[in-house]
C-alpha positions as CSV (number, residue, x, y, z in Angstrom):
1,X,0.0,0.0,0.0
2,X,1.4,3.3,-0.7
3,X,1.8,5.8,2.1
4,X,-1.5,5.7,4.4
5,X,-3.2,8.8,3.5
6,X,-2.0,10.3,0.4
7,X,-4.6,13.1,0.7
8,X,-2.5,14.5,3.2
9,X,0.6,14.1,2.3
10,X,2.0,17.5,1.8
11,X,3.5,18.8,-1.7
12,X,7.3,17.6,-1.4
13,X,6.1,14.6,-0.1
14,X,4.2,13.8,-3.3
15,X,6.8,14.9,-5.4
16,X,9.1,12.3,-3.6
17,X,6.9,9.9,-4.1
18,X,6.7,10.9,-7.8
19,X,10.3,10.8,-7.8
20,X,10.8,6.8,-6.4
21,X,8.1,6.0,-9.1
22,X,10.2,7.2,-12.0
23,X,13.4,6.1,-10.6
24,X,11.7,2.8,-10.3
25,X,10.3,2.9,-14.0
26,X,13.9,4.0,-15.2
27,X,15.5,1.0,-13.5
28,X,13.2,-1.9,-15.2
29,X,13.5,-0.2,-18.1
30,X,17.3,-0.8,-18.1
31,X,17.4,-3.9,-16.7
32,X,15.0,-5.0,-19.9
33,X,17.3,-2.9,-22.2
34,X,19.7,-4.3,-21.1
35,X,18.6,-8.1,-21.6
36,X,18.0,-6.8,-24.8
37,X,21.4,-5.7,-25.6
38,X,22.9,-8.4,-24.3
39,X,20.5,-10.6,-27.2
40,X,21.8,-8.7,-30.2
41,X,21.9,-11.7,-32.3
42,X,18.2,-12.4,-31.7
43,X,17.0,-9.2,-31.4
44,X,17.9,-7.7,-34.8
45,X,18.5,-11.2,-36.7
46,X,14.5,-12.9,-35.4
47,X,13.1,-9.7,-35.2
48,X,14.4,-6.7,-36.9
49,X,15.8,-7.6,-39.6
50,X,13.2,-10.8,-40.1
51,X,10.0,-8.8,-42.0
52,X,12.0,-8.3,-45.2
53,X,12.8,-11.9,-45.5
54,X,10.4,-14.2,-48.3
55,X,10.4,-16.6,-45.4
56,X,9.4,-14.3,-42.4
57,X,5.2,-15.7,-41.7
58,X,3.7,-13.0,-43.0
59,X,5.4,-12.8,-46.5
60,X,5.0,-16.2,-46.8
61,X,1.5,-16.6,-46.1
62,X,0.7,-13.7,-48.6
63,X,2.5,-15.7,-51.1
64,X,0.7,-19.1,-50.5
65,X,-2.5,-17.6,-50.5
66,X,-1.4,-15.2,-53.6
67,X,-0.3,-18.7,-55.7
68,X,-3.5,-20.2,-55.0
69,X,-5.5,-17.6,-56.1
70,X,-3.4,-16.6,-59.0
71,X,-2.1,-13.2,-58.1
72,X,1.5,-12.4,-57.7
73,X,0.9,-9.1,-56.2
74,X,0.3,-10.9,-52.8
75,X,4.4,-12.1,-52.6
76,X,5.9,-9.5,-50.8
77,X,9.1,-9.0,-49.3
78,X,10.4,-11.9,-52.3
79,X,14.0,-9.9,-53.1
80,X,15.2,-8.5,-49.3
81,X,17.1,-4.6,-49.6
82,X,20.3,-3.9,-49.6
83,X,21.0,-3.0,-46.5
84,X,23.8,-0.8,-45.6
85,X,25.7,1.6,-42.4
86,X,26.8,4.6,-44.2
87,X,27.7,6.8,-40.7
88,X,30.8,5.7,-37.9
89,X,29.4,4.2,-35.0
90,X,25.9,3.8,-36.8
91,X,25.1,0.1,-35.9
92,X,26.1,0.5,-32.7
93,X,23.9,3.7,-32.0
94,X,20.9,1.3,-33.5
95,X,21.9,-1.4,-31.1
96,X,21.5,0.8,-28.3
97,X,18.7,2.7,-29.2
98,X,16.9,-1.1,-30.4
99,X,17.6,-2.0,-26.8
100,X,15.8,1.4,-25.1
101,X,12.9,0.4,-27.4
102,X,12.4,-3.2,-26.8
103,X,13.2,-2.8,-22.6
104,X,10.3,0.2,-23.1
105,X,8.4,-2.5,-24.5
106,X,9.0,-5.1,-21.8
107,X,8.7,-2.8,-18.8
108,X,5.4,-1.7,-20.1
109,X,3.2,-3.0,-17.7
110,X,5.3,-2.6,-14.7
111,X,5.7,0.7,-15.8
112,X,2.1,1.8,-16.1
113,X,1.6,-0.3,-12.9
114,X,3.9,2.4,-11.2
115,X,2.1,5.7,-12.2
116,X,-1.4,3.3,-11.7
117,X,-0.5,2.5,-8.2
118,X,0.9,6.7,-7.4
119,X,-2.5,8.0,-9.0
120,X,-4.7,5.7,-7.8
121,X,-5.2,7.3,-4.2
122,X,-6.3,10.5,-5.5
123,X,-9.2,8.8,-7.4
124,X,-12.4,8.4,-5.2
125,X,-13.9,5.0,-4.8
126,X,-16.0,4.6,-7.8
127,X,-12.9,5.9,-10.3
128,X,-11.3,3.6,-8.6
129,X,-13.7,0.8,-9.3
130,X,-14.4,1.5,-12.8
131,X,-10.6,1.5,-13.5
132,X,-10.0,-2.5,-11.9
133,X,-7.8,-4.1,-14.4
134,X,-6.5,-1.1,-16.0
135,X,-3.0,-2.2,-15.3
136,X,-4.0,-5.6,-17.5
137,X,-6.1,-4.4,-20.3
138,X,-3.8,-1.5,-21.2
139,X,-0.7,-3.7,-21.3
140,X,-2.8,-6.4,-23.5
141,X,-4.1,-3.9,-25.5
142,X,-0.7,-2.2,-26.4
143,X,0.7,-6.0,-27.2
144,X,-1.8,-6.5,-29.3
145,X,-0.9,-2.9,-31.1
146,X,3.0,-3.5,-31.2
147,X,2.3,-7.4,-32.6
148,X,-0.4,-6.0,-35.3
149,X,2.1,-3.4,-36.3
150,X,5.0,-5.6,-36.5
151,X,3.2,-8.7,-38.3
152,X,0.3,-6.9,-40.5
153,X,2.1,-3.6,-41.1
154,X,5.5,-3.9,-41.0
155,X,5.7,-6.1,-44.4
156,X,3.2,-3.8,-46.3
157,X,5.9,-1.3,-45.1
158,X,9.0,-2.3,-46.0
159,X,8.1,-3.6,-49.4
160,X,6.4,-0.9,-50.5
161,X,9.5,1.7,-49.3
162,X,12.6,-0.1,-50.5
163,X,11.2,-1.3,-53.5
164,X,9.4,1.8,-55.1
165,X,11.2,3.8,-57.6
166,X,11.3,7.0,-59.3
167,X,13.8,6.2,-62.3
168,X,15.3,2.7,-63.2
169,X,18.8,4.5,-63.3
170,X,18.1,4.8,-59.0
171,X,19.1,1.3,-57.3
172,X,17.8,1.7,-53.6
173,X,20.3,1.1,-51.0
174,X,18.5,1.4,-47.8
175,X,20.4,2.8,-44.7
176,X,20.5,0.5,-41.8
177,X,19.9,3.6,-39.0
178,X,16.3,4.7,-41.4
179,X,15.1,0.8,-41.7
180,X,15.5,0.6,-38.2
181,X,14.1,3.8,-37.4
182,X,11.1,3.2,-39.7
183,X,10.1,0.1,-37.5
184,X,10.3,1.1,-34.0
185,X,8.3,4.1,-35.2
186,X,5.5,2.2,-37.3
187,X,5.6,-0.6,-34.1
188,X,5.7,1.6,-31.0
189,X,2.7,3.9,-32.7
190,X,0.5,1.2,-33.1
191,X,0.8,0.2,-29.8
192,X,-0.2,3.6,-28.5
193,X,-2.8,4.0,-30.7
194,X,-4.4,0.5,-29.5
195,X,-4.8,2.1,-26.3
196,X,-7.8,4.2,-27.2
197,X,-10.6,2.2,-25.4
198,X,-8.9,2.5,-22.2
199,X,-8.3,6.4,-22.9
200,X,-11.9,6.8,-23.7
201,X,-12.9,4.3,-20.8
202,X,-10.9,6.5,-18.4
203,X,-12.8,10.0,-19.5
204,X,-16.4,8.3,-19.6
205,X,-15.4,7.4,-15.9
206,X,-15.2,11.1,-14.9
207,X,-17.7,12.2,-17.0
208,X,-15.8,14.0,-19.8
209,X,-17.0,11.8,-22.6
210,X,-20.4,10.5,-23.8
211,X,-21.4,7.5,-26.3
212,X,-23.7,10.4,-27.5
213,X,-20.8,13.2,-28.4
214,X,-18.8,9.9,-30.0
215,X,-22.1,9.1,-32.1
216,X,-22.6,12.3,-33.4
217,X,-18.9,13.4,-34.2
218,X,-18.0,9.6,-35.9
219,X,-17.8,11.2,-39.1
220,X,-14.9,13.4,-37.6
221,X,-13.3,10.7,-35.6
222,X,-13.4,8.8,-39.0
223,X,-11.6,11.9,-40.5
224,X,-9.2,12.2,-37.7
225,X,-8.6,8.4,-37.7
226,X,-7.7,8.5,-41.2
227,X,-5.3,11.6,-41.1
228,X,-3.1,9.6,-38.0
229,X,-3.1,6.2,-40.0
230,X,-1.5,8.4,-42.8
231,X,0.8,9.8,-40.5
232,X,2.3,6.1,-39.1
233,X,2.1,4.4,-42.1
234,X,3.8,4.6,-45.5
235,X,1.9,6.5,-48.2
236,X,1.0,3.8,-49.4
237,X,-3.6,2.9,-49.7
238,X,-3.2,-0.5,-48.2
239,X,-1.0,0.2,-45.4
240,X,-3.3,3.2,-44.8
241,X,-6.2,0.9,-45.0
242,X,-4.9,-1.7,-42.4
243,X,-4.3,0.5,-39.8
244,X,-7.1,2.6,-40.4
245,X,-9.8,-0.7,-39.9
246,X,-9.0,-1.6,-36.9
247,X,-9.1,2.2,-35.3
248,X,-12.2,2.3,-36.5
249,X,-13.7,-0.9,-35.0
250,X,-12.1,0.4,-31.7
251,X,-13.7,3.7,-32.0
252,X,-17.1,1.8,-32.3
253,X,-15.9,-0.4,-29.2
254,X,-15.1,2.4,-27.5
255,X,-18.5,3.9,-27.9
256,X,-20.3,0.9,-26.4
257,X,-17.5,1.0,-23.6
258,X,-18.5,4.7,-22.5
259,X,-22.3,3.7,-23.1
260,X,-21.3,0.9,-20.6
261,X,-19.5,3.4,-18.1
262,X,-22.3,5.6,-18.9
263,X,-24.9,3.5,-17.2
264,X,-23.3,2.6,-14.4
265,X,-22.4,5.9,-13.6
266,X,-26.6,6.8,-13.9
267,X,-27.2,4.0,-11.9
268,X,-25.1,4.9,-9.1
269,X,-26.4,8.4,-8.9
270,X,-29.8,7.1,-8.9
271,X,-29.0,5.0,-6.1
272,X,-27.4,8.0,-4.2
273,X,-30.8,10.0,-4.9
């Protein structure tokens, strides 16, 4: 339990604890980075560097189902880029930056876990109620973000940028620091995004959004949507497409979430009358 009555504590004292809570955060963060780096082999060879090989799951699935319904467009990923460190020190900048990333990744929970449990006591009893689990669903939810953008997107991705060109006469040679920079960006963004039902979960809670403002503004949500998957994604229509589906199926979630949060909040007013 964290200190007995945090509603007294005085404004030092918070910032203390706000203090332990980061130090904490910053400390599994590079232990994980650290595990990380110590995996380099398996790190950049299984996971980095895997989406622009023919064999990685997702190319090859494409291709099996592209041969069987006779379209080659579906074989992605078939002739890997050229990569290439142009800059001293480059690949091991990437390594360590790659680590950062992937112990960010792994301390996720524990992480948000941390702020949960120093917010937590300012919240009264109902917030507190309505946000059981948050430390679970949040952490699944951005899992589920960083595999869908690492196993749907990422392949769309990097085929589409290392293989388009302007002028026959231009062979792409793909910088090892911008691949890798490409990835993390396109994989930790989807994560966040994911998060938006517990975002909108956590304002229906106190009241600052309504099933009924989501309802009627959809068509500017779709908009808005639309404009962020154009921003994470290649500019490219299918990549825009994938990530643009499933932010719209959990905008519509989200709306029967805060129609959910919505009625219990009623109810327990009508209970208090």
């Amino acid at each position: 339990m964290a200190k007995a009555a945090k509603e007294e504590m005085t404004f030092l004292e918070h910032l203390e604890e706000l203090r332990w809570v980061i130090i904490r955060s910053i400390i599994a963060i590079v232990i994980a980075a650290t595990l990380a780096f110590w995996q380099k082999h398996f790190i950049f060879d299984e996971i980095i560097l895997a989406p622009r090989d023919p064999h990685f799951i997702t190319n090859r699935l494409l291709c099996e189902l592209g041969n069987r319904i006779g379209s080659d467009g579906l074989c992605i990923n078939q002739h890997p880029a050229e990569l290439q460190n142009i800059t001293m020190g480059g690949q091991f900048n990437m390594h360590i930056w790659v680590s950062l990333v992937a112990g960010l990744i792994l301390a996720f929970p524990y992480v948000f876990y941390q702020f949960w449990h120093f917010i937590s006591p300012a919240l009264l009893p109902n917030e507190r109620r309505y946000a059981r689990g948050a430390v679970v669903y949040s952490s699944l939810l951005f899992l589920i973000g960083i595999l869908f953008g690492y196993f749907i997107l990422l392949p769309f991705s990097i085929d589409f940028l290392t293989s388009y060109s302007v002028s026959e006469s231009i062979k792409n040679s793909i910088n090892f620091i911008s691949y890798v920079s490409n990835i993390t960006m396109v994989v930790l963004a989807c994560g966040l995004v994911f998060e938006l039902p517990i975002v909108v979960y956590f304002l229906s809670a106190i009241g600052i959004l309504t099933p009924q403002f989501m309802r009627k503004y959809w068509r500017h949500a779709t908009v808005v949507i639309f404009i962020i998957a154009a921003i994470i994604t290649p500019p490219d229509v299918i990549s825009q497409i994938l990530v643009s589906l499933p932010l719209l199926l959990l905008y519509w979630v989200s709306i029967l979430i805060s129609a959910a949060v919505q009625r219990k909040r009623e109810k327990k007013f009508n209970e208090i009358l």
